[in-house]
C-alpha positions in Angstrom: -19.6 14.2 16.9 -22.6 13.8 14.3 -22.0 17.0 12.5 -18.5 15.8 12.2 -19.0 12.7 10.7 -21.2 14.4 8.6 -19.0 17.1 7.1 -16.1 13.7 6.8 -18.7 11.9 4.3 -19.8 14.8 1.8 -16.2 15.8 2.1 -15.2 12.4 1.0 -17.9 12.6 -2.3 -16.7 16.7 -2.6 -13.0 14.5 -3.2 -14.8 12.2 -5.3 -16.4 14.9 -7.7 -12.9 17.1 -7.8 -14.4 19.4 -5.4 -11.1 19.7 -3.5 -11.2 22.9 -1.9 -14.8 22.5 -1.0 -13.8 19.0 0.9 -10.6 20.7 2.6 -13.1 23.1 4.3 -15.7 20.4 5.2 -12.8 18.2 6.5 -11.3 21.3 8.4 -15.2 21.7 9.8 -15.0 18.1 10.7 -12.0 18.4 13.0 -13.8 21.6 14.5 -16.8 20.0 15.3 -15.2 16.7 16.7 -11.1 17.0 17.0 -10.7 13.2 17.1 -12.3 12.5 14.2 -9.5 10.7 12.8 -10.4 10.1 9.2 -11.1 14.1 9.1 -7.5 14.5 9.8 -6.3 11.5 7.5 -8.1 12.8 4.5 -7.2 16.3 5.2 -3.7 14.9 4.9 -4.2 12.7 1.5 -5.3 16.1 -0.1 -2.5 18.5 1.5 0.0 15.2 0.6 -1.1 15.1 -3.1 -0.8 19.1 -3.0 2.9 18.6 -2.1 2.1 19.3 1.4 4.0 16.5 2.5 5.1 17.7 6.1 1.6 19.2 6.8 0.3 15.9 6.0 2.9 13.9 8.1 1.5 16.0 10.9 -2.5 15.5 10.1 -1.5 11.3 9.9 -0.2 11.8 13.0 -2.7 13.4 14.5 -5.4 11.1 12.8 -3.2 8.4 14.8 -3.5 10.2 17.8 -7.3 10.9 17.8 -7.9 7.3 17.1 -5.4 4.8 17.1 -7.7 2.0 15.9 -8.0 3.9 12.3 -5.8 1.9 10.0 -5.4 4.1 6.9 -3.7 6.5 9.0 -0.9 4.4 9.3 -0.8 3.6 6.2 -0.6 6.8 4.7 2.3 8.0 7.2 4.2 4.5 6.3 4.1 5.0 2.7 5.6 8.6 3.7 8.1 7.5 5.5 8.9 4.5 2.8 9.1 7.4 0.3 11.4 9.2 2.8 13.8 6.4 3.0 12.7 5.5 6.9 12.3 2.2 6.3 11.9 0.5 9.4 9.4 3.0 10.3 7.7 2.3 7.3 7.4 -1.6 8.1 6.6 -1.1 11.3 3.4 1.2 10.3 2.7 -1.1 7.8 2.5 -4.2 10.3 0.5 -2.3 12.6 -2.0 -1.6 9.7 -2.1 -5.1 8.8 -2.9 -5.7 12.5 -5.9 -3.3 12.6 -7.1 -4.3 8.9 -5.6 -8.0 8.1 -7.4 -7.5 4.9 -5.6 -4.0 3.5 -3.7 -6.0 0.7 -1.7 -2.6 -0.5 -0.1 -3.0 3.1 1.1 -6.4 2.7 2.0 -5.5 -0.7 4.3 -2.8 0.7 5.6 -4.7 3.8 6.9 -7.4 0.6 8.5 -4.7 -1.4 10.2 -2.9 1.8 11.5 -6.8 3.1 13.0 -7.2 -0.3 14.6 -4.4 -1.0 16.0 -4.7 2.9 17.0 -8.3 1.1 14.7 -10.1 3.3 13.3 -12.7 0.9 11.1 -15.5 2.9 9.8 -12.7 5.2 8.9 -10.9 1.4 7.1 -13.4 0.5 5.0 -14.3 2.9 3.7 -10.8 2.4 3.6 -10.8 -1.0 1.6 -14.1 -0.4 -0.8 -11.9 2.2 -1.5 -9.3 -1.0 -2.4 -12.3 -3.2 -4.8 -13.9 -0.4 -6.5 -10.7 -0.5 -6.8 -9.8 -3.8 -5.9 -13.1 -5.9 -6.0 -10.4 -9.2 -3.1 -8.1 -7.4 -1.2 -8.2 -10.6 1.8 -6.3 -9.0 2.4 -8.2 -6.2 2.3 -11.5 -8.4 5.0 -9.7 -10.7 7.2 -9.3 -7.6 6.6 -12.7 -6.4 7.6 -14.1 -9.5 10.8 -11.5 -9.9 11.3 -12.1 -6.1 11.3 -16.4 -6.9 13.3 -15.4 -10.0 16.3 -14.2 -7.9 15.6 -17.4 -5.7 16.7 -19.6 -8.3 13.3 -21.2 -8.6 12.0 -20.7 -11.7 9.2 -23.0 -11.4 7.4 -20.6 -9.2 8.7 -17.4 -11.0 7.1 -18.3 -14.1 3.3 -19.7 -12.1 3.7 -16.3 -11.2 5.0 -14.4 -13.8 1.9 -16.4 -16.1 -0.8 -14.7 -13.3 0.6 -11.3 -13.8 0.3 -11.4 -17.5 -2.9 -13.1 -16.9 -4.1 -10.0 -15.4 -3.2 -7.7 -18.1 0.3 -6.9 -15.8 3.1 -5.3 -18.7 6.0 -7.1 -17.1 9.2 -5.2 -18.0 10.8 -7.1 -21.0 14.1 -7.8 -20.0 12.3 -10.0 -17.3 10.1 -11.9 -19.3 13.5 -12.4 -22.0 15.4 -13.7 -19.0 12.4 -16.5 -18.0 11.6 -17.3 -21.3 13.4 -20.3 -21.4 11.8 -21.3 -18.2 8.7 -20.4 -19.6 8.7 -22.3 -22.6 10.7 -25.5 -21.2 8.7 -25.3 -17.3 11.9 -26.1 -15.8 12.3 -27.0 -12.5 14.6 -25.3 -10.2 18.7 -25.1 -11.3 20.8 -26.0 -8.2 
């Protein structure tokens, strides 16, 4: 189990440094030396997914899953698969367990947000949109989706607050957006019932 943790960390820096085929074999080593070593088989299946892998890596997610079910970046990686894939409840259902194992991965929350509004689930969008931000308050994306999501809401008042934090943070918010708030913007109008 030592020696696998072992090959899982200078694989990780082998990443780090471009050394990808170097860190594939160290990962492989990994699983060899300890086959629920988890994080062996989830990065094994970040490089073989970035490779265009993506069924090989479905399976190594899985099996990082499998070998330990406490490891939250393994579900995170298979739900952003499967969000990719168009499996969408699978997707939010990974991505809630991930925010149960790690209440503080923001990118989770982030996706949960994006997922319950494209499924036209606003409040429950928010509220993880609002998670991201908790996390990270300088998560310029998921303030741009807030404000877009508010935007859509009718209430313009908060679309702009956070609309203004995403430019704040350097965000490049697409222009018809910011053409359609500007009068909201410039005026701070209240919400239009």
């Amino acid at each position: 189990p030592y020696y696998g943790e072992a090959y899982v960390r200078l694989g990780t820096l082998y990443v780090a440094s471009g050394r990808e085929e170097e860190s594939v074999r160290l990962f492989k080593e990994a699983i060899d030396a300890d086959p629920y070593h988890g994080k062996a088989y989830n990065n094994l299946g970040v490089i073989y997914l970035r490779n265009g892998r993506r069924e090989e890596a479905i399976g190594l997610f899985k099996k990082a899953i499998e070998s330990d079910p406490g490891y939250a970046e393994a579900y995170f990686n298979l739900g952003t698969i499967y969000a990719d894939m168009g499996r969408q409840q699978e997707a939010v259902d990974l991505f809630k367990r991930t925010v149960k194992l790690d209440p503080g991965h923001a990118k989770a929350y982030y996706n949960l947000g994006f997922l319950y509004n494209a499924s036209g689930m606003s409040q429950e969008a928010i509220e993880a949109y609002k998670g991201a931000i908790e996390i990270d308050e300088d998560y310029a994306k998921a303030h741009n989706n807030l404000a877009a999501l508010y935007y859509s809401l009718g209430r313009y008042d908060l679309a702009v607050t956070y609309c203004e934090k995403a430019l704040g943070l350097g965000y490049e918010a697409d222009p018809q957006f910011l053409n359609a708030l500007r009068p909201y913007r410039e005026k701070g109008t209240e919400r239009d019932d």
